[in-house]
Every structure is written in C-alpha cells, then in structure tokens.
N, C-alpha and C positions, 0 to 999 in steps of 0.2 A: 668698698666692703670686702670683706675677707669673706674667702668662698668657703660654703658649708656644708662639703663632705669632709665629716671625721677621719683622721687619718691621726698615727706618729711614723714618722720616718727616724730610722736609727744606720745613721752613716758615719761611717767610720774609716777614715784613711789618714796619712800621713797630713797636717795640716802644715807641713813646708813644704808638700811639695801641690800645693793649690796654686791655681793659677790667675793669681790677682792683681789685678791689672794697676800700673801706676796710678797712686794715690788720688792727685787733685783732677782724675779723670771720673771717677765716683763719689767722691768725697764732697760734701757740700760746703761751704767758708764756714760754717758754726762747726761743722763733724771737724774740720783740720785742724780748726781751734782748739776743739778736745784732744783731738791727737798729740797739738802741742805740750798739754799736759805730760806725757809721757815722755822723760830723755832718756833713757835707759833702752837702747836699739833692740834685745831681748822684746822688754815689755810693751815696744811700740807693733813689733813684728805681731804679736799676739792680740793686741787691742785690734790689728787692722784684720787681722784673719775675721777675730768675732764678729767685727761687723759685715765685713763683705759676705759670710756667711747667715748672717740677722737680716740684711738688705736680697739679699737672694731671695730667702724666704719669705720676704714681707712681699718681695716684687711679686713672687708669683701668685702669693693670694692675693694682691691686689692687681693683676691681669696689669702690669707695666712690664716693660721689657728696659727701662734704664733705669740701673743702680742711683744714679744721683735723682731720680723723681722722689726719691725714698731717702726722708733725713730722719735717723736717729740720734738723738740727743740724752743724754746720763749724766750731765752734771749744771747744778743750778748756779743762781747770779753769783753765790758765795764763792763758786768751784768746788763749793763738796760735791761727791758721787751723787745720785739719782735712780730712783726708776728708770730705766730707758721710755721717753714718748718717743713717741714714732709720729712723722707726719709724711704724705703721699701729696706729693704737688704743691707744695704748701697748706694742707688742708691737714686738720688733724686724724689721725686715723683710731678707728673704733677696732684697735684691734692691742695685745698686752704682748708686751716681751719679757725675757729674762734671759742674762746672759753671764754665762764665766770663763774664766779662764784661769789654767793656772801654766808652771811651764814646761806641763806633758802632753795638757788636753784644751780642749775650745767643746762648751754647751752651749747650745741655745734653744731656747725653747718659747714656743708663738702661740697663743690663743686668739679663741675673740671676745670681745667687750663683757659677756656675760658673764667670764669665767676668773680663776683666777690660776697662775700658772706661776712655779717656781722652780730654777736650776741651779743646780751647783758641783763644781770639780772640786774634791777635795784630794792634796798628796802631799805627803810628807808630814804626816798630822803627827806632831810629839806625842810618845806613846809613855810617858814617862807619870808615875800614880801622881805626884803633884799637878801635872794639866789636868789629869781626868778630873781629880776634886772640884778644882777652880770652875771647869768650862761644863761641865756637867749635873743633873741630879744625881741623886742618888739612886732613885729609879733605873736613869740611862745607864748609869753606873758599873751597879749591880749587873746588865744586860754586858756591857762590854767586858765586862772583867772572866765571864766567860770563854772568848774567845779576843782577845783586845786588838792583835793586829790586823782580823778580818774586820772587825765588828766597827771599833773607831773609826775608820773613816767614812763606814757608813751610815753610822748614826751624827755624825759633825756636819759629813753634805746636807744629811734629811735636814738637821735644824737650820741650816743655811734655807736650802729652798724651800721648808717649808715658812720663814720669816720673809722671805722674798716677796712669797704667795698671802700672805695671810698679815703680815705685819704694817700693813698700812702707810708704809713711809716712815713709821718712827725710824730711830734710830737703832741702829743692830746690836744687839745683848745678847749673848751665848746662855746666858740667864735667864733670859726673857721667853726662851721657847724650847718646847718637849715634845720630846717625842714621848708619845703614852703609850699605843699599843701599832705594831706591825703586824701584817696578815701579808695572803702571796701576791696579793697586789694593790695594796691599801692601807694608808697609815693615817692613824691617830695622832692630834697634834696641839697642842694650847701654847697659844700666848698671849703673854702678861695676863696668866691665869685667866685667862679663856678658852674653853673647847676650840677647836676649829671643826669645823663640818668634815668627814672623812675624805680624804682627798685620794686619788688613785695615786698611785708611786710604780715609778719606774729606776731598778739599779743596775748598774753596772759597775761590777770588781774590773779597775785596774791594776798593773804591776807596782804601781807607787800611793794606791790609795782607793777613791771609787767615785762614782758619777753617778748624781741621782737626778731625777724630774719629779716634782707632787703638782697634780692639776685638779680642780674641781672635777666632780663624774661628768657633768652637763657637757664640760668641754668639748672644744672644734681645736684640735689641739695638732704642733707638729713639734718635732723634737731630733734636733743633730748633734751627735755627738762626733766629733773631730779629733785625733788622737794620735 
C-alpha cells in the first residue's frame, strides 16, 4: 500500500551526478529488457536516472528498502511505450506513476490508486507560427502568442501531462487535448472533447523550456523534479 500522508516533494539537483548504483544490481530481467530498447548512451543514461528515481519513490511508499522489490515496466508485448505499472514483489501495486525525460531534466511523479497524476519536461519546443498552428487550438493559441517563449513550453508540458493523467491509454494526439482555462494553481483540461475534472498543476520555468505535474485534488501525490 502506498502510505497516506499527502505530500509533493520538489528536488532538484544535477541528475549526473546521482549516485546510481550498477544497472543489473536494481534492475529486474523485464526492466533491462526495456533498457535494451534504448542504444543511444545519452538516452540510456536518462531512462536509468528516471527510473532509479521512480523505484526510490515507489520503495519508500511501499516501506521496501530494495530497488529491485520494485519492477516498473512502460512498454507492452508490441514494444510500444506504456503507462508505466508498477509491481512490489511481484504483486501488482495500487499505486500510478508518470515519468519524463528529456536531455536537461528527469520528472517523476507518484500517486495512489484513486487518483490520477500526469508529468511532463518539455525543452526545446519549436517556436516557429507553423508548429503553433499544427500542434495547438486556437484557444492555446491565441494564449501563447502573447508571450510565446515563456508560454509554449508551458502550455505543450500541461497537454502532455495532462493526456498522461486523463487520456486513458489512447494514443497521444496534440489535438486530442486542451488546455481551457489556468488559475494559480489549477488547470482546466478536455480531451477528445471531454471536460476533465479540474486537476491541481504544478510549474516550473526552466532555462530551455518548463516542467509541469496535473494531479487529481483527492490525490496522495509525490513529485521529483531532477535537473
């Protein structure tokens, strides 16, 4: 069970210079097989941070003190990407992840069962009026055109995490989800032209882009950002 005092934690350091221990010492034979996936030394560095930082946090709401009790898994029989499940001793765990990366930052963000919780790093988001058209309403639009290099990134993360949170597993369409309205700490959100219930939002401006979390209010929520 994932313990139930409310909490976000927002940590932030250098995530080269974490101290994560050799691979196949945490890593379970499903987790390395995903790892496999990745050959590009860059993007393996990054996938391993996310998770030893995912596995930390799932360890300790689940009162385990070894990373390998703790298997995450994020891509199905096809090898396309996933939800991350989580499983604790081989048992499946009642509890929701969400994890990103890109190659400035590592998010992660933990709920429990009842809630629904979405993260995402965005950096280096093409600022140029032909992306905005394509990947945007007009709405959002209108909203970034404002201020476009503050604004873009952080309206691109919210629709990321908030599809992560609310999008049920389809598949990911920049079309498919809006942001409708922002307040100072709660955003508005549909997709595939459905309301979403108001979700809390958490941002953060970094130097190449921004970092957000939307989590249902109910939420038993934790949230690391690595950067």
């Amino acid at each position: 069970m994932i313990s139930t005092s409310a909490r976000i934690v927002r940590y932030v350091a250098n995530f080269e210079k974490l101290s994560i221990p050799h691979a196949p010492i945490w890593l379970t034979e499903r987790e390395l097989s995903e790892l496999s996936y990745w050959k590009d030394s860059s993007r393996r560095d990054h996938w391993l941070a996310g998770r030893w930082i995912a596995k930390r946090l799932v360890a300790r709401s689940s009162r385990t003190e070894m990373l390998r009790e703790v298997e995450i898994l994020s891509r199905g029989a096809d090898g396309l990407g996933k939800a991350p499940s989580v499983l604790v001793r081989g048992h499946a765990s009642d509890c929701r992840l969400s994890i990103s990366h890109s190659q400035r930052a590592i998010l992660v963000g933990l709920s429990g069962s009842d809630a629904r919780i979405g993260v995402d790093v965005a950096s280096d988001v093409p600022q140029t009026s032909g992306f905005r058209s394509r990947w945007f309403s007009d709405h959002e639009a209108k909203w970034i055109d404002a201020d476009v290099p503050g604004r873009l990134p952080i309206v691109w993360a919210l629709k990321e995490s908030i599809f992560k949170a609310c999008g049920n597993g389809s598949k990911w369409d920049p079309r498919a989800v809006e942001v409708v309205a922002m307040e100072a700490d709660r955003v508005h959100g549909r997709v595939h032209g459905i309301d979403t219930e108001p979700l809390s939002m958490w941002v953060r401006a970094t130097s190449h882009g921004a970092a957000t979390a939307v989590w249902t209010e109910r939420a038993t929520q934790e949230v690391s950002l690595c950067s």
